[in-house]
FIDOLO-721156 format. One record per residue (C-alpha): residue in one letter; x, y, z. Coordinates in steps of 0.02 Angstrom, whole numbers, plus 32768, in hexadecimal, padded with zeros to 4 digits. Layout:
% residues N
AXYZ...
END
This chain:
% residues 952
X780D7F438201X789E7EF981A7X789D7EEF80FAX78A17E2480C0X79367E3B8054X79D67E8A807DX7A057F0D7FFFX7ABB7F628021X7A817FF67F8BX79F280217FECX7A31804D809BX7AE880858073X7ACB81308025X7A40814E80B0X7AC78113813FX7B60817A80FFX7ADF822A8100X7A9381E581B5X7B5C81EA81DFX7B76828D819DX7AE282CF81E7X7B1582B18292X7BB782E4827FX7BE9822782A9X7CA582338264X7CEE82CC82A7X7D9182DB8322X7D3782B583CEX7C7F8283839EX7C678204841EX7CF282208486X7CDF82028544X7D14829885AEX7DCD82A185C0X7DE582218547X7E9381D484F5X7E99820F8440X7EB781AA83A1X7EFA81DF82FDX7F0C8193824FX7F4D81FE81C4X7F0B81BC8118X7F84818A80A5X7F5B8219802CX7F1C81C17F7CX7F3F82447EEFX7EC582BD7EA6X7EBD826B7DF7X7EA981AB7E52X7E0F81317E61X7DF180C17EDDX7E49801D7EADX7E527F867F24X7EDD7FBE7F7BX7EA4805E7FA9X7DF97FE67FF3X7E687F788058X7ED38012809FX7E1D806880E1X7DD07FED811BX7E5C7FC08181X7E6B806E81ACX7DA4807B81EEX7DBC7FD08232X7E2D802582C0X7DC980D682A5X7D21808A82CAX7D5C801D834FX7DB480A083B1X7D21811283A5X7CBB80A383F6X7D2980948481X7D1F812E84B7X7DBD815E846CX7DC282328417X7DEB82028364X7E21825782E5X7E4681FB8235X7E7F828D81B6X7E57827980F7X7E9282DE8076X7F0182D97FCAX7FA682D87F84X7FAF83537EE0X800882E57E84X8071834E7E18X80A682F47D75X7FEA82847D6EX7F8A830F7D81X7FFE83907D23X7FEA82F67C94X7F1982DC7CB1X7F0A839F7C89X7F79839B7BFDX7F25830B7BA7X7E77837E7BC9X7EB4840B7B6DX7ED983A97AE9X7E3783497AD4X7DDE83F47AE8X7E4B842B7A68X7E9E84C47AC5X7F4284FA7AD9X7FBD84B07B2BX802584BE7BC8X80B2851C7B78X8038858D7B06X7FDA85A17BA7X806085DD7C16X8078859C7CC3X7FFB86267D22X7F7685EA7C9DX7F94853B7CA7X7FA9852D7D65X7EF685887D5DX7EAF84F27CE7X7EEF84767D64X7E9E84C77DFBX7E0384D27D91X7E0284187D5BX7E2A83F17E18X7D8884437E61X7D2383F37DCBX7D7383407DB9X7E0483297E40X7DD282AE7ED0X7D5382387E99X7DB681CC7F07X7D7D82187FA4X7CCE81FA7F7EX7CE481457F49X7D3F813D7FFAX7CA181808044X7C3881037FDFX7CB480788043X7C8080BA80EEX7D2081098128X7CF4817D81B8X7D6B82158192X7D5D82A381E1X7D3082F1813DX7D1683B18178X7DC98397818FX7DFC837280DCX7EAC83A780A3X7EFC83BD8001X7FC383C67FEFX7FA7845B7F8AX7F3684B17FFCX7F7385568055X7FA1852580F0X7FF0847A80B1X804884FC803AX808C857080B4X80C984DA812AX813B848D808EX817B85348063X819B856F811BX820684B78131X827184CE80ABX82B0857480CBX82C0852E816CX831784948120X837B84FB80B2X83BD856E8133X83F184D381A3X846D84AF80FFX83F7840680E1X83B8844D803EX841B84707FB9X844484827EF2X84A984067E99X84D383B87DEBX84B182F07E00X846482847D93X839982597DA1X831C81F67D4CX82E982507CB8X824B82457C64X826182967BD1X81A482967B97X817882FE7C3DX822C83557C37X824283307CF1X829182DF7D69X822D82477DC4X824381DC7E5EX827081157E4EX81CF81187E84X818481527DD5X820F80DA7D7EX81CF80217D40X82317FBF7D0EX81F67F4F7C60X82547EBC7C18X826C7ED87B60X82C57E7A7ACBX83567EF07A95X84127EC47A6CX84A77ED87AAFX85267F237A4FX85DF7EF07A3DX86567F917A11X870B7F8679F4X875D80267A43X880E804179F1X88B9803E7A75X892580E97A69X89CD80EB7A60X8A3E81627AC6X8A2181F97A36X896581D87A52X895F81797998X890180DB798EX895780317989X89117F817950X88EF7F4F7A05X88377F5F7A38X87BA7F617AD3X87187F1D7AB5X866F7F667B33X85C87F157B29X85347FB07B31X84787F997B13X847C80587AF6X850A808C7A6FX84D6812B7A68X851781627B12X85C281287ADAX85BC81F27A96X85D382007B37X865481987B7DX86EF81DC7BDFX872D81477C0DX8742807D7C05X8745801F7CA1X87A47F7A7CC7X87A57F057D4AX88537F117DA6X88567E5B7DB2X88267E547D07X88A17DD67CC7X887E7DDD7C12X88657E8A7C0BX88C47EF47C9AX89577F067C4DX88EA7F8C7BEBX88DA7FE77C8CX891080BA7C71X8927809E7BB1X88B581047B44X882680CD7AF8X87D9813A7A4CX871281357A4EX86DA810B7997X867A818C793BX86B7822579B6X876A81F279C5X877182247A6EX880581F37AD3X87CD819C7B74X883781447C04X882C808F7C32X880B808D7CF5X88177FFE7D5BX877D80067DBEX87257F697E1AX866B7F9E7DCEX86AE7F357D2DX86747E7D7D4AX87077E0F7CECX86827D8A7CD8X85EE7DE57C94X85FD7E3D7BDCX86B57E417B84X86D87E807C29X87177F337BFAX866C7FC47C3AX865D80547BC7X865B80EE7C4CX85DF81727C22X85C381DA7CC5X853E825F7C99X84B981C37C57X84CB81347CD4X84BB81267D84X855380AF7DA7X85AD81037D1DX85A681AE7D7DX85E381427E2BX867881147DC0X86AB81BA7D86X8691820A7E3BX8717818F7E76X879A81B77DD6X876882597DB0X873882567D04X86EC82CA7C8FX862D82CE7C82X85E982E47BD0X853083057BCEX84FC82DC7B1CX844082E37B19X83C4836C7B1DX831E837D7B8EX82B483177B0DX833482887B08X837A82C27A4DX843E82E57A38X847483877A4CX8478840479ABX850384697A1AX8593843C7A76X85A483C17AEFX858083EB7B9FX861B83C07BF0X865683BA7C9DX86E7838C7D1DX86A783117DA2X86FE83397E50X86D882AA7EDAX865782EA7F58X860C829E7FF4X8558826E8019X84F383148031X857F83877FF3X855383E97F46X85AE839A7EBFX863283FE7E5BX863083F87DADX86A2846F7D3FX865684A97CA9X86FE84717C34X869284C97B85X86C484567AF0X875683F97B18X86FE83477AD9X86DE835F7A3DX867083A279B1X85BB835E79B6X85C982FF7920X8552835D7884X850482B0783CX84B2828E7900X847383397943X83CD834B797FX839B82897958X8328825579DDX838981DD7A39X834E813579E9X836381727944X841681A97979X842A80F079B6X841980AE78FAX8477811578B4X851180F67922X84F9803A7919X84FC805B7858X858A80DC7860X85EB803D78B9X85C57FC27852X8618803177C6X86B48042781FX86C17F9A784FX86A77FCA7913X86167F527937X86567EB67953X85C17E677991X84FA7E6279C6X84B67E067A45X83E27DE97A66X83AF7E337B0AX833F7E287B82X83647EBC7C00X82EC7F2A7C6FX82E17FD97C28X82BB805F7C9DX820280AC7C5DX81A481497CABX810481077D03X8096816C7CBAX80F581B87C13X812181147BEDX81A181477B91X825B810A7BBCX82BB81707C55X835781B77C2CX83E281CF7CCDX83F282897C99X8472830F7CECX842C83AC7D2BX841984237DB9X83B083FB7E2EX838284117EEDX83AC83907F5BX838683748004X841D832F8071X83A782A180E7X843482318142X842A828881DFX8376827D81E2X836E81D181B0X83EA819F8239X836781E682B6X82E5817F825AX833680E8826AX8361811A8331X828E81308346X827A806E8303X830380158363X82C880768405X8222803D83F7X81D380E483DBX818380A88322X816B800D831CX81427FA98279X80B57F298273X80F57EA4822AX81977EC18276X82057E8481EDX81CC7F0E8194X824A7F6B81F6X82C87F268182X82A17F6480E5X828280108147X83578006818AX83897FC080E0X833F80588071X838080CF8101X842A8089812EX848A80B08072X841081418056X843E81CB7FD1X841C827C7FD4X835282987FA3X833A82F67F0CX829F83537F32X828983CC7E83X822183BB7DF3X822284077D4BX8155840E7D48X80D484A27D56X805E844E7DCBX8091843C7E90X80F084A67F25X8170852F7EADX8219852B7EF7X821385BD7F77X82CE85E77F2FX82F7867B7ED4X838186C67E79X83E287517E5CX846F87A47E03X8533878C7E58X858F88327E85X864B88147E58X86CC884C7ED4X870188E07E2FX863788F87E54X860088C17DA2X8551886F7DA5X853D87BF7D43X84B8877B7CFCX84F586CA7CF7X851E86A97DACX84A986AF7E38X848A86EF7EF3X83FD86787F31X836C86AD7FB5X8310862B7FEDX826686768046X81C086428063X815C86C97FFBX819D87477F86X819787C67FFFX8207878F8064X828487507FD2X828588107F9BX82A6883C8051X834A87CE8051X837E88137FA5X835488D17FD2X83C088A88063X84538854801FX845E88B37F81X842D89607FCCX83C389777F44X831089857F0AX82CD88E17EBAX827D88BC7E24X821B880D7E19X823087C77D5CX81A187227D30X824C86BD7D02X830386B37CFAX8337871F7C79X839386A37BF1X83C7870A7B51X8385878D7ADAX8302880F7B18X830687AA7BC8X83BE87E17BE7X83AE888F7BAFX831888B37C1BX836C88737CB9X841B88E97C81X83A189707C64X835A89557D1AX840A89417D60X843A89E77CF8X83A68A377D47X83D98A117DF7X836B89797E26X83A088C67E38X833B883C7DCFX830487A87E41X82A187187DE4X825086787E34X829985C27E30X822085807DA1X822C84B47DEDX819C846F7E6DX81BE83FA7EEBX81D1832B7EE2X80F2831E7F2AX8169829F7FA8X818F833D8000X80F383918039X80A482E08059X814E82C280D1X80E68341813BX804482F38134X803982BE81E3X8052836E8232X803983EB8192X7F6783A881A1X7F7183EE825BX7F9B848B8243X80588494824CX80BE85058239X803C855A82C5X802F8509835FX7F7B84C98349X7F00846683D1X7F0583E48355X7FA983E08338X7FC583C583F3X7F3283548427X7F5082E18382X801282D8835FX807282648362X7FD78200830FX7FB68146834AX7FD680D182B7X800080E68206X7FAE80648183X7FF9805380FEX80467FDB8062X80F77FB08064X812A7FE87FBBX812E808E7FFFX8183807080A5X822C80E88062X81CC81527FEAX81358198807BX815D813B8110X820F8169813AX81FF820D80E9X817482418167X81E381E281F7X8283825F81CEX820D830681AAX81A082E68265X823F82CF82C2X829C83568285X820E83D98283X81A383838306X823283438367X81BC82B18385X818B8221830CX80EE822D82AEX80A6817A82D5X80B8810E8366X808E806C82F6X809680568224X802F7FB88207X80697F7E814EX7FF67F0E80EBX800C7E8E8072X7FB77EAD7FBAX7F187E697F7BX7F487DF27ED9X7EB37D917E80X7E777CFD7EB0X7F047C9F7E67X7F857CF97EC9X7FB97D707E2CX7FDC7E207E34X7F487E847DEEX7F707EE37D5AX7F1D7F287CB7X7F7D7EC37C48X7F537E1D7C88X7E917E607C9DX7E977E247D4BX7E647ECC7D93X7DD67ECD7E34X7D6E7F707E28X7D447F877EDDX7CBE80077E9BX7C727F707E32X7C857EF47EC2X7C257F7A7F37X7B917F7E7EBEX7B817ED07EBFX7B997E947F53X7B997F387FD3X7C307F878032X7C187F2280B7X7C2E7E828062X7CD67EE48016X7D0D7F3180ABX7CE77E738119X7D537E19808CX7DE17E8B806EX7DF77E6D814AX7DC87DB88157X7E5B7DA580ECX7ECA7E118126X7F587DA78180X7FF67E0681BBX807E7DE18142X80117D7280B4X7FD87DC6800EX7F017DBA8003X7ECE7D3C7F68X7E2C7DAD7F41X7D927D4B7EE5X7CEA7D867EC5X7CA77D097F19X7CEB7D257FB7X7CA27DCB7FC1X7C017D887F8CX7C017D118018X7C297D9E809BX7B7A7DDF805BX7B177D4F8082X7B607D6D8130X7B277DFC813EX7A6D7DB680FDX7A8C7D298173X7A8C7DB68205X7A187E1C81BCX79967D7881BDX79D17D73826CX79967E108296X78EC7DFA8220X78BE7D52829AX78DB7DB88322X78707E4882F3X77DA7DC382CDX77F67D88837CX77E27E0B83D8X78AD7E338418X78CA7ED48428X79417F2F8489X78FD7F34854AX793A7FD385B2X799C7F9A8651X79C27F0F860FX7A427EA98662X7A8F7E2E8628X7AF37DE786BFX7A347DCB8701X7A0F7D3F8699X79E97C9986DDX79CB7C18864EX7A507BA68616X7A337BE68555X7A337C988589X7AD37C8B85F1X7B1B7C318571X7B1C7CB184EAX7B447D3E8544X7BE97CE4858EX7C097CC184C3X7BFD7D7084A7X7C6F7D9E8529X7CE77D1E84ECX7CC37D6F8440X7CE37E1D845FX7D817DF984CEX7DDD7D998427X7D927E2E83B4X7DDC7EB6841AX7E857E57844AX7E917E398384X7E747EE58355X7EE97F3383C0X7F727EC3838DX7F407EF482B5X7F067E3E82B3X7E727E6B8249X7E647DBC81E5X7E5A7D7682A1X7DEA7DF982D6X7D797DDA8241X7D6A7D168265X7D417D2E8307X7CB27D9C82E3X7C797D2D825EX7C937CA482C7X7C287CF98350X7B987D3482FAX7B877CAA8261X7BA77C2C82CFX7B887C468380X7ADC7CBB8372X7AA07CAE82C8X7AAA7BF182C3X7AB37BA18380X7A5E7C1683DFX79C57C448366X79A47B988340X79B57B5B83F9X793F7BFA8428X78CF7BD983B5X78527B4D8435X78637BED84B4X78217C73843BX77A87C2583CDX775D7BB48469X76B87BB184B8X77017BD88575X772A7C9D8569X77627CB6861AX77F27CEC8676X78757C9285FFX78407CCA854CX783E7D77859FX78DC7D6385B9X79177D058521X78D37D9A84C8X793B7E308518X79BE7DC1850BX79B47D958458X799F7E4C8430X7A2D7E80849AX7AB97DF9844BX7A837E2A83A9X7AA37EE783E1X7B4D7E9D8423X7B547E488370X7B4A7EE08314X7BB77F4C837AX7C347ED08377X7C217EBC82ACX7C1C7F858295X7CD97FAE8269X7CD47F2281E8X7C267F4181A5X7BDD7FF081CEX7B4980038168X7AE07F62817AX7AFD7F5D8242X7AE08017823EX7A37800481E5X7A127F728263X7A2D7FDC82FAX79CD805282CCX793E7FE7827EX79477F73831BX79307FF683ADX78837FE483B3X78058070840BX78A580AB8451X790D810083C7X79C280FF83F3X7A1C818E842FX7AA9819F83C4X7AEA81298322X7B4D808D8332X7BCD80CD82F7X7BE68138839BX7B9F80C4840CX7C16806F8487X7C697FC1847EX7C347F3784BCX7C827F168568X7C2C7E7285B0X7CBD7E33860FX7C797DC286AAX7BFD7D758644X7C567CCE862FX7BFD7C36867EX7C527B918682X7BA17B3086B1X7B327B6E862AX7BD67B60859EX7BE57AA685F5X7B357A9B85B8X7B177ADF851CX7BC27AC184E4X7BB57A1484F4X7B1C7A228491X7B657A778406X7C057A0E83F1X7B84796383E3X7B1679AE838BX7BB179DE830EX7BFD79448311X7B6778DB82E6X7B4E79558252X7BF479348216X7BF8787F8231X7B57787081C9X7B9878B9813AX7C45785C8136X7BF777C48145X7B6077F080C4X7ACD77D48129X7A2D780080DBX7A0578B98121X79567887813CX799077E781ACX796E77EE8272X79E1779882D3X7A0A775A8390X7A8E77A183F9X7AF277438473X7B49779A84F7X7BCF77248544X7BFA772485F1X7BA577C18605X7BB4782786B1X7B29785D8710X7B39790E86CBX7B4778D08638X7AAA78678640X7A4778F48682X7A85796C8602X7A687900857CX79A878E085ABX799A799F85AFX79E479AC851AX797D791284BEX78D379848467X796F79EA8425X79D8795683ECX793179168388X791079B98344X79AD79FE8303X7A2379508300X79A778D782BAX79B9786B834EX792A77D8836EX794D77BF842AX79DB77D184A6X7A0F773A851AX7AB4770E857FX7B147675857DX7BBE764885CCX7C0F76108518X7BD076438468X7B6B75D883FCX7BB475728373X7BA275BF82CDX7BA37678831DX7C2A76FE82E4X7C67775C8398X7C7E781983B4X7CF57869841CX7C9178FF8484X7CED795484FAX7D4478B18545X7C9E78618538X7C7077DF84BAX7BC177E08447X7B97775183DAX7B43773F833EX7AF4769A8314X7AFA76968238X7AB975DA8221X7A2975E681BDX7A4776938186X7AEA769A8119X7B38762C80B0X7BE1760F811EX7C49758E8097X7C0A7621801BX7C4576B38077X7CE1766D80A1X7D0676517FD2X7CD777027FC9X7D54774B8035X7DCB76ED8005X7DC477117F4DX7DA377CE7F8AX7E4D77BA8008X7EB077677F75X7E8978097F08X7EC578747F89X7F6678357FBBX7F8578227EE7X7F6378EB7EEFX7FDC79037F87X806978A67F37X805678E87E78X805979A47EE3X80FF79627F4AX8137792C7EACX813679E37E6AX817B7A467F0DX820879DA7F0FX823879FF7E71X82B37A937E79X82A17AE07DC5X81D87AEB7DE8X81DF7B3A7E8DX827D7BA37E48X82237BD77D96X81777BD07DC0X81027C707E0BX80FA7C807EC5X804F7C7F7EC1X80537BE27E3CX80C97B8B7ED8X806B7BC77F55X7FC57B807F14X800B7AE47EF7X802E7ADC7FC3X7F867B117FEBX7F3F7A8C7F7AX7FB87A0F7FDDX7F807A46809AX7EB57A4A8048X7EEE798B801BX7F31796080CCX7E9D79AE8129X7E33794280BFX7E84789480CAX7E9278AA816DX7DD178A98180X7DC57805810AX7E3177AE817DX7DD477EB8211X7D3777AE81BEX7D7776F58179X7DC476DE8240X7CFE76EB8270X7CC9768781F7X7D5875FE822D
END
């Protein structure tokens, strides 16, 4: 028996281990023989994570399609697993050692360290997987991957010798994002961007005359970052500069330094923003570095790794122009800039900044300071500010793959769901730049690079250029060297850098072997999860997975990442695969609060989807988050919401208790094209109807239209209409033929129901199948059960019937309320020129009409009564006599006041949108709520007016 309440903590731990138990999730449980597979790869969450909402809106979506495939018969395999996440979880065990007061990374060494980060992996790493399981998302989890695993290992290292080989890989000298907390390079990805109050500094930059003396004549640049101006080679001018171009290839001295710098005409200089004149530093800004590619310039790097100015000499460097995925040359020109000057070495860069601002005020240099308000580049998890930094790093050369990812989208072979999601997809690909794929961390896939001493042609062996082996395990890197250098090889834990370092690898080269030493850097965690799709299969073997299960079916995912993951795995699975890795990538929107804002810590807006599953269950979660999912429209998530997607799941759980207490239970045999009453044939055409827009709306990602329908059928249809109109049959005293079969076929529908409901809300339909089956246990779960296929159940006599029924019975209902009729009131019904069907129906239909519609009588008449409002039912009118009963002079005030409200609403809202500056300066979702208001207004004067016509 049924427990009276519904309780979502009491059945969904017991569900998930009856799941596991049978093995419910894994590739092929269920499958018919021969069947078509299905694949999802999950969007690997990193190890350090916890669920947040998006993560619950990206599964359940996910086992949305799972689930529903699974039941159709369909071999599928969904593939879970996680992304190492190099710099969060390099900083998460960092932080540990600290709090545990231990030593740190660098004390540690890198073998010790990477050790402590494996350790805190297997102890801590991956709660998100388990809060995934507490969602419902049916994972083939004996399949679990990890980026960082062995096989995922060998498959990155195996693809970039591979890559390397092909001349795709490569060294250069470019500029990156620097974060000089971590001391690595990071994606755009791990840049945010934060509006801050700073200044912007005016500097007057003294002219040169022909001797290289300065004159009287000045150029004046506008910088938010003075410092960098130690490292200007250069002034730029716009050649159409009127005021100014006639300063275009005189010298220009940089204050402090005294460097001598050309003025180059260049069209990067906006006349009409600044004073019009761009200070050029190419080593620490991205534009800046554009600009001396195209003139040549110098490149003066004048920071360290920790962002402090260098105690040394400048690192300075000739800029030759390169293309796209050619290795940059840079000179090394030694000292040729300048001294470093005493008063600013080693001040951390912001300290440096004062004093330089002070050092110009002094010499009368700073002619001017503006306030501010700029974005400043900040790491997303150092937080501290990112420095464009210049320094070696690998690079992988990804136009000619991205050309055949674009090729696979306009060809139809991935398509995006939305389609206009294509767009963003050609725009980040069409001007894309080479990738740099190295890190300066500890933690992820070491560079399978490494390096040895260069033979001169007089035979001499040097220490300070390289020979470069690029293998996938040190075995076969000392195999290359042994071979090239006709030597034996000597592996050293790093490149040997001065002191005792450089004499041991002399001393080896003296002794007849040849040092080799590792590239230290790991690669960008974008790389290995670029081979998510095929890595998890097996590859590089040639696996049965990795044949029955690639290229998978659909990718799910958000479209923030769409360049970062998506087109990364597009180029890796059609150059390795020669095949794409996903036939569809369905993008969804993001889940704001409930008043359309972005959810963030700051504002305190946050949804804990863990918090919202205690509460409420993860059905009621998992039933929101897809209700609400509309292609193309951001979710506005409120608690209440998800609390009223678990009193549907009560209301079906009730459902299911009523049926229990009378006696429907699941009959074997049963068929349902048998049935003979009206009623009967009536709900199992709505089911078919059901189950035809559920499946259509599924397979087209519809889930939000997929979700209402469900609703729709089971709220609406069974729960409320056919219950309540079964009811007479069930509970009566005549038990014959009829009840019999009302009962199988209540208990059948509501197996329909719950099959129907499953890939939205597993556990409660799971626990209802199961508790529901009566003497008969069922053979296997719900969750591998098949789908419902009741097409040819659709009858056009008993829908007539019952149909007709319904829409009265609704009408009346509504009619009641608008025009405030006591609920306890009976009240005649009229039909007007009724047809003989009609008639008949309607006397069929009149015990009903008393007991559910609160209707006195039912009579016919060729015009309605006076004093009656009139009902439109299919074609047909009903009347309402209301003399006697409501107050019509009353009513009519009523509405009118309430109508005169409403259109004052409507206009002060119109008032608003058409005011530019709001809609301009306000927050879309501020705008945006304002027009839902306005269409909330609409739909509700339109049912005053609709209610003061009947009263006229």
């Amino acid at each position: 028996m049924l427990d009276k309440t519904y309780s979502p903590a009491d059945i969904e731990a017991r569900i998930a281990t009856r799941w596991d138990e049978a093995g419910a999730f894994k590739a092929g449980a269920g499958a018919e023989p021969g069947a078509e597979p299905f694949s999802i790869v999950i969007p690997p969450p990193n190890v350090t994570g916890s669920l947040h909402i998006g993560h619950a809106l990206n599964n359940t979506l996910q086992d949305v399609l799972a689930r529903f495939e699974r039941m159709r018969g369909k071999d599928v395999l969904w593939q879970p697993g996680m992304d190492h996440a190099g710099i969060a979880t390099q900083m998460v065990v960092e932080r540990k050692l600290a709090a545990d007061q231990q030593p740190g990374r660098r004390e540690l060494g890198r073998e010790a360290f990477v050790e402590h980060v494996w350790a805190w992996k297997e102890q801590s790493g991956g709660a998100i997987l388990n809060q995934l399981r507490r969602l419902g998302a049916s994972c083939d989890w004996s399949r679990e991957r990890f980026t960082m695993d062995e096989g995922l290992s060998r498959a990155v290292a195996k693809l970039f010798v591979q890559l390397h080989g092909q001349g795709l890989i490569y060294r250069d000298k470019r500029l990156v994002n620097w974060d000089p907390t971590f001391q690595t390079a990071i994606s755009d990805l791990e840049v945010e961007q934060i509006e801050v109050k700073g200044s912007l500094w005016h500097i007057a930059y003294a002219i040169a005359d022909a001797d290289g003396r300065p004159t009287d004549e000045t150029i004046v640049v506008a910088t938010t970052r003075p410092e960098t101006m130690l490292g200007d080679t250069a002034v730029a001018v716009h050649p159409d500069n009127e005021k100014l171009k006639h300063l275009i290839g005189k010298v220009a001295i940089v204050p402090i330094v005294d460097r001598r710098i050309p003025i180059v005409a260049d069209d990067y200089a906006d006349p009409d923003k600044g004073t019009g004149a761009v200070k050029i530093t190419p080593a620490h800004d991205f534009n800046d570095f554009e600009v001396g590619r195209r003139h040549g310039l110098t490149v003066i790097n004048i920071f360290t790794k920790d962002a402090c100015i260098k105690s040394d000499d400048w690192d300075v460097f000739d800029l030759a122009p390169a293309a796209d995925g050619e290795a940059q040359t840079l000179a090394i020109l030694g000292s040729e800039a300048g001294p470093v000057p005493e008063s600013l070495k080693g001040l951390d860069r912001f300290e440096a900044r004062k004093a330089i601002i002070a050092a110009l005020e002094e010499i009368g240099r700073l002619v001017a300071i503006e306030p501010n308000v700029h974005a400043v580049p900040h790491g997303d998890r150092s937080r501290s500010v990112v420095e464009p930094y210049l320094t070696d790093q690998w690079y992988l050369n990804v136009k000619p793959l991205a050309d055949r990812a674009m090729a696979a989208v306009r060809d139809g072979r991935t398509r995006f769901v939305p389609e206009n999601w294509d767009k963003t997809f050609f725009h980040w690909l069409e001007g894309i730049e080479p990738w740099c794929i190295s890190r300066q961390l500890w933690w992820g896939h070491q560079i399978p690079v490494w390096y040895g001493p260069q033979i001169g042609e007089d035979g001499l062996i040097a220490l300070d250029r390289f020979e470069t082996f690029s293998a996938e395990t040190e075995e076969g890197a000392i195999a290359a060297a042994a071979k090239h250098y006709g030597k034996a090889i000597r592996i050293l834990p790093k490149q040997p850098v001065a002191g005792s370092e450089l004499t041991e690898a002399s001393d080896l080269i003296y002794a007849g072997s040849i040092p080799l030493w590792r590239d230290e850097d790991v690669l960008d965690t974008w790389f290995s999860s670029a081979l998510w799709p095929f890595s998890t299969m097996g590859w590089p073997d040639e696996t049965a997975e990795l044949k029955r299960y690639y290229p998978t079916s659909v990718l799910v995912t958000g479209f923030d990442i769409i360049f970062f993951w998506v087109a990364r795995m597009m180029m890796m699975g059609l150059h390795v695969m020669n095949e794409v890795p996903f036939r569809d990538v369905y993008i969804h929107a993001l889940v704001r609060d409930e008043k359309g804002q972005k959810m963030s810590k700051t504002k305190g807006n946050v949804i804990d989807p863990i918090e919202l599953i205690d509460a409420y269950g993860a059905d009621a979660l998992r039933f929101t988050l897809a209700a609400m999912a509309a292609q193309g429209r951001d979710i506005k998530l409120a608690r209440a919401r998800v609390e009223g997607y678990r009193n549907f799941a009560t209301k079906l759980w009730n459902a299911s208790r009523f049926a229990e207490m009378n006696g429907c239970v699941p009959v074997a045999g049963f068929d349902p094209s048998a049935a003979t009453t009206i009623l009967n044939r009536w709900i199992l055409g709505e089911a078919a109807r059901a189950a035809a827009e559920i499946t259509a709306a599924i397979e087209a990602y519809r889930f939000n239209e997929a979700a209402a329908a469900v609703y729709r059928f089971v709220w609406n249809v069974v729960c409320d209409w056919y219950v309540e109109l079964a009811k007479p049959v069930l509970q009566g005293e005549e038990q014959g033929a009829e009840a019999l079969e009302t009962r199988a076929t209540v208990a059948f529908v509501l197996d329909q129901s719950a099959a129907l409901l499953h890939p939205f809300m597993p556990f409660v339909t799971e626990e209802l199948w199961s508790a529901r089956a009566g003497d008969a246990p069922r053979p296997r779960p719900l969750a591998l059960s098949r789908w419902p296929d009741l097409s040819g159940l659709g009858d056009a006599e008993s829908e007539a019937e019952i149909g007709w029924l319904i829409d009265l019975v609704t009408e009346l209902r509504s009619a009641r309320a608008e025009m405030g009729v006591p609920p306890s009131a009976t009240l005649p019904l009229v039909l007007v020129g009724a047809s003989a069907d009609v008639r008949a129906r309607a006397e069929r239909a009149a015990p009903t009409l008393a007991r559910i519609a609160r209707v006195s009588g039912v009579s016919f008449a060729a015009e309605a009564p006076k004093g009656a409002i009139q009902i439109l039912v299919r074609g047909g009118v009903a009347a309402v006599p209301l003399e006697g009963v409501v107050d019509i002079a009353a009513e009519k005030d009523r509405l009118a006041k309430e109508r005169a409200k409403t259109e004052g609403e409507i206009k002060r809202i119109d008032g608003k949108l058409a005011n530019e500056s709001f809609v301009a300066r306000a927050p879309e979702e501020v705008v945006e709520g304002e027009r839902e208001k306005r269409a909330d207004y609409e739909a509700r004067l339109a049912k005053i007016e609709a209610a003061l016509r009947q009263l006229a």
